[in-house]
N, C-alpha and C positions, 0 to 999 in steps of 0.2 A: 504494500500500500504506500501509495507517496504521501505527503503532509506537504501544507501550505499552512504559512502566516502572514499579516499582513503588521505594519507599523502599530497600528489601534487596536489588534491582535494580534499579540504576539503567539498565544496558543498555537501549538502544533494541530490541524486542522485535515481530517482525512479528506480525499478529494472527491471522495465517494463518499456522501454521506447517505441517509433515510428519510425518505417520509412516511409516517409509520397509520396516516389516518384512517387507510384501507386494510388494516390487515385482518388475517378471517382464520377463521378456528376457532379453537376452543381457549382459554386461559392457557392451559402451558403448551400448546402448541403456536401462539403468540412467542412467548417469554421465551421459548427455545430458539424462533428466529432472531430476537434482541443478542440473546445470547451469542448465537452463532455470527450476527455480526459483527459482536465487539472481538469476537475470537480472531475473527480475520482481519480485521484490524482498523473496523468501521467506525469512529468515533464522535461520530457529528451528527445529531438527530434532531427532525424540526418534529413539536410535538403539539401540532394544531389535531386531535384527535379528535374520532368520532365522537366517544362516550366518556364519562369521569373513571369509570369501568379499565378504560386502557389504560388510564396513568395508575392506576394502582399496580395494573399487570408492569406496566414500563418500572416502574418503581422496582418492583418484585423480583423484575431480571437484572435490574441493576445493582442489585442490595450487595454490598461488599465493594463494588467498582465502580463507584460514582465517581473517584478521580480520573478514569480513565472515560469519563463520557463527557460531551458540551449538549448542552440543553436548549432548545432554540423556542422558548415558550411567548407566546401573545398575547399581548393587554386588550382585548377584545374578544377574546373569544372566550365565550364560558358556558354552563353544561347544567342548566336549570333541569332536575329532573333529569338529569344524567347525560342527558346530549348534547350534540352539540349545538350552539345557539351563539348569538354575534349581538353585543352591545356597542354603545358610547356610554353609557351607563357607568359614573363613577365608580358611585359605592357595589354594584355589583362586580366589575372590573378588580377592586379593591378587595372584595370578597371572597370571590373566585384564587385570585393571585395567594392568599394567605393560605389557603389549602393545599396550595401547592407547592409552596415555598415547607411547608410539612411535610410533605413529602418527598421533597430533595432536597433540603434545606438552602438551596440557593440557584438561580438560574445563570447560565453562561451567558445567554444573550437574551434582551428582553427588548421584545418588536411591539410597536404597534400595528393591529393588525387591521392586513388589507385595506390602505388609504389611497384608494386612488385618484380623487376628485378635490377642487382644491374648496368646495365648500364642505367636504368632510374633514382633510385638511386643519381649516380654520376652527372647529370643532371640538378636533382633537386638542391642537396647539392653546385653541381656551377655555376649555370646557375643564381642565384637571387634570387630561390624562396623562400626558406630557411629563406634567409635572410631580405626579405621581410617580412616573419611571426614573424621575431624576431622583425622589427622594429614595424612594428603594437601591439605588444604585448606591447612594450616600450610605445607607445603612449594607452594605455588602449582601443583599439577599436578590441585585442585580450587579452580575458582571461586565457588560457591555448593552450600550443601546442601539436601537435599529429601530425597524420597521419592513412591514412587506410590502409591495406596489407592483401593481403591471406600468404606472404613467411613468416614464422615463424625466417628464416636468414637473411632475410630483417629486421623484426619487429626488433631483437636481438640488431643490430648491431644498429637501431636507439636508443631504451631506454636505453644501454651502454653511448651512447654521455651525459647521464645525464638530458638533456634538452629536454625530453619528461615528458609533465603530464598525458597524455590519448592517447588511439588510435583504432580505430576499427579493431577488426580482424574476420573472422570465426573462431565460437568455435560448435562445435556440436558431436555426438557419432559415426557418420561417418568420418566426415576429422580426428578427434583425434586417427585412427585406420585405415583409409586409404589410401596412398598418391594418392594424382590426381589433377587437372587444378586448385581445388579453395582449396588444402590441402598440399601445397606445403610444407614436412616437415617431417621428421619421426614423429614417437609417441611419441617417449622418450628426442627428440628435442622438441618439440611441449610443453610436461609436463613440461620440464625446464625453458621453456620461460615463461609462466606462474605462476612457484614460483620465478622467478628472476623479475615478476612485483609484484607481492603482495613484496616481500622482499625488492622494493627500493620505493613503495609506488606510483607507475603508474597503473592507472586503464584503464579497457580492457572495451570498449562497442562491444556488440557480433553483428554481422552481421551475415547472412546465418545458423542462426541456427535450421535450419528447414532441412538444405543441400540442397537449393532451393526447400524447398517441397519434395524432395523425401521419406525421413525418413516418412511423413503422408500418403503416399502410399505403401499399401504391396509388390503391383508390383515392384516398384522402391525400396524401401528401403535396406538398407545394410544385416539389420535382417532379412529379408522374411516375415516380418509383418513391422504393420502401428507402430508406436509412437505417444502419443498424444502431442501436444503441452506443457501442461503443464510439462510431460517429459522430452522438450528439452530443455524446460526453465528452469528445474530444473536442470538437468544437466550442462548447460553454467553456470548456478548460481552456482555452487558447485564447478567449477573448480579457483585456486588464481588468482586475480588479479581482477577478473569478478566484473563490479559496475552493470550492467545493459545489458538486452538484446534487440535488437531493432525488433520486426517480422515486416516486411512488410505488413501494412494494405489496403485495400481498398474503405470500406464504413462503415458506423454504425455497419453492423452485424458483420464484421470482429474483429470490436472493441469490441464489447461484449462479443466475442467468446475468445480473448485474455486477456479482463480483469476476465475471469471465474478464471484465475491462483491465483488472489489474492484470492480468499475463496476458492479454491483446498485442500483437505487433503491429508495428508503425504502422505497414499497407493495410492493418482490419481498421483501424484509426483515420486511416486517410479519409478527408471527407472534399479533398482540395477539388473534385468534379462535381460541386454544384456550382461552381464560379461557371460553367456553361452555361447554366439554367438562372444563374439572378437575372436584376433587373441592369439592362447597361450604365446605370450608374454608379454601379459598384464597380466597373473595368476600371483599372489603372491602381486600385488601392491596396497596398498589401494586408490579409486579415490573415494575415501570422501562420497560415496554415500547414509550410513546407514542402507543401504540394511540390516544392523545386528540388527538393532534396534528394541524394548528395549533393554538395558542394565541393565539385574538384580540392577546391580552396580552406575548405574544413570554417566555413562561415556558417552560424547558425542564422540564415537570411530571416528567418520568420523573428528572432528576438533582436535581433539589429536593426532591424525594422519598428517593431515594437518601442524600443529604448531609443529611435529617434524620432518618433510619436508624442511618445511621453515629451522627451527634450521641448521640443515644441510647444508643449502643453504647459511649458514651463516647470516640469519638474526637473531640481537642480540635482538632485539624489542621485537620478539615473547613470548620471556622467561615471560613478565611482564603478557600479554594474557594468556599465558598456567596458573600459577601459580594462577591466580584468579577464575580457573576453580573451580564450588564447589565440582568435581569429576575429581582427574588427574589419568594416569597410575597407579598409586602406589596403587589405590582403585580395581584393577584388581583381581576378586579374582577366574579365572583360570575356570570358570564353562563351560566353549566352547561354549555357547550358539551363539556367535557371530562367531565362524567359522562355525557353522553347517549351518548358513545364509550366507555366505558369498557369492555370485557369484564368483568372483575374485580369491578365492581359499587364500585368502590372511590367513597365522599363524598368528593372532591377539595374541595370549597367546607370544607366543614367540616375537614379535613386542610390545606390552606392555612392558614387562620386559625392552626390552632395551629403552624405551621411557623415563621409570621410571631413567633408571638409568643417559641417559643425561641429564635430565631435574633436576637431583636428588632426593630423596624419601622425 
């Protein structure tokens, strides 16, 4: 399993994490999937569940190794009667959360949950709940703040406030190229929001990156063919900011079909031939994908690329990253090998050079 952390979390962060709201069976044939994912080295659980039911189960498999889990809980969502149910409601909010906080004595990440509109938004921001998460945080029974959003101008406007460390958002090769209900955003909005979290060191956990399943159906998919899973993971993973992605599981088999990703090879990974199928606005842009890989030259084009993005974006950080690369730009030595791969259409020769020349030779 790999781990990612980001500046605002430093936590060691698996890259395959869980969404656990779907899962089915019985009590311990739940608890045995928690189980067996922390065994393989799954450590990152968002726990928007169905019923109050599950968090006891969740609890139950965790008992003894809560250090070894991060907890990704919502100040919204709560379980009147056992289920699941969605306020702005303080005092329920408030309610909800102290039951839980008894039950794992403290949460890794505390989201606001699903804001996608900016009169909800405004709501949130003064109606209490806000600031409820700051006080909890004060009090050490929240470790890091966030929030969940499909709006990309929602997301913005929160990690700007500064006082975001994490937050889930869809990231997938559909909503990044389509706007619609759960892609709220242009493209080129969408890609900036994303080097403006890598650049202030807030990390994205990925929701929907399946596009609710559509992308693994031909029928449905954007492409007119299926994507495999490890494609969309590879993808979410490649885009900045990305610590981790969550798929939606449901029992044992689900789980082993998702952990296939960790021994996946690069070509099951590749996902560099939907740059055929976007929309021609994306030609010319590198999205880190590799698709040109090898590099005669032993240049990793897709993070040289990346870290002169950021640069751009004004982050000053990157320069220390680029510069210990054992191959920068400057080692480019012009053979095209990586435009004649390119999907994207992206002048790699000519994007080199000037890489070379901000970063200096």
């Amino acid at each position: 399993m790999e781990y990612r952390s980001s500046r605002r979390c430093p936590e060691k962060i698996s890259v395959i994490g869980l969404g656990c709201a779907n899962l089915l069976g019985s009590r311990n044939e739940k608890k045995e999937v928690i189980k067996t994912a922390i065994d393989n080295g799954v450590n990152f659980f968002d726990l928007a569940l169905a019923t109050w039911e599950d968090y006891e189960i969740f609890a139950e498999a965790i008992s003894g190794r809560r250090e070894k889990v991060i907890t990704q809980i919502h100040f919204g969502a709560v379980y009147e009667e056992g289920k699941y149910g969605w306020t702005r409601d303080l005092g329920k909010i408030r309610e909800q959360f102290a039951l839980q906080v008894k039950l794992f004595g403290y949460t890794d990440m505390g989201y606001i949950h699903c804001v996608d509109d900016n009169e909800d938004l405004q709501e949130v921001l003064q109606g209490g709940i806000w600031d409820l998460m700051q006080e909890m945080k004060a009090k050490g029974a929240v470790r890091h703040l966030g929030f969940s959003s499909h709006n990309s101008a929602i997301a913005e406007s929160l990690v700007s406030t500064g006082l975001v460390d994490m937050f889930m958002f869809s990231v997938n090769p559909a909503y990044d190229y389509r706007a619609g209900e759960y892609s709220i955003g242009e493209p080129s909005y969408r890609a900036s929001l994303y080097q403006e979290c890598e650049k202030m060191g807030v990390g994205i956990s990925v929701m929907k990156v399946f596009a609710g399943g559509q992308l693994l159906d031909a029928k449905t998919s954007l492409y007119d063919f299926a994507l495999t899973q490890a494609q969309c993971f590879q993808y979410a993973l490649d885009r900045p900011g990305v610590l981790t992605v969550l798929p939606g599981i449901r029992n044992m088999s689900d789980l082993q079909t998702v952990l296939k990703f960790t021994s996946a090879t690069a070509k099951e990974k590749d996902y560099g031939f939907i740059g055929e199928f976007v929309p021609k606005s994306a030609y010319g842009k590198c999205v880190y994908c590799n698709h040109c890989q090898p590099c005669p030259m032993g240049i990793d084009i897709g993070f040289v690329n990346k870290c002169y993005d950021l640069a751009l974006a004004g982050d000053e950080l990157i320069f220390s990253h680029y510069s210990s690369l054992p191959a920068t730009a400057s080692s480019c030595a012009k053979c095209g090998h990586c435009e004649s791969r390119c999907p994207f259409r992206v002048k790699q020769m000519e994007r080199m050079e000037k890489i070379a020349e901000r970063f200096g030779k």
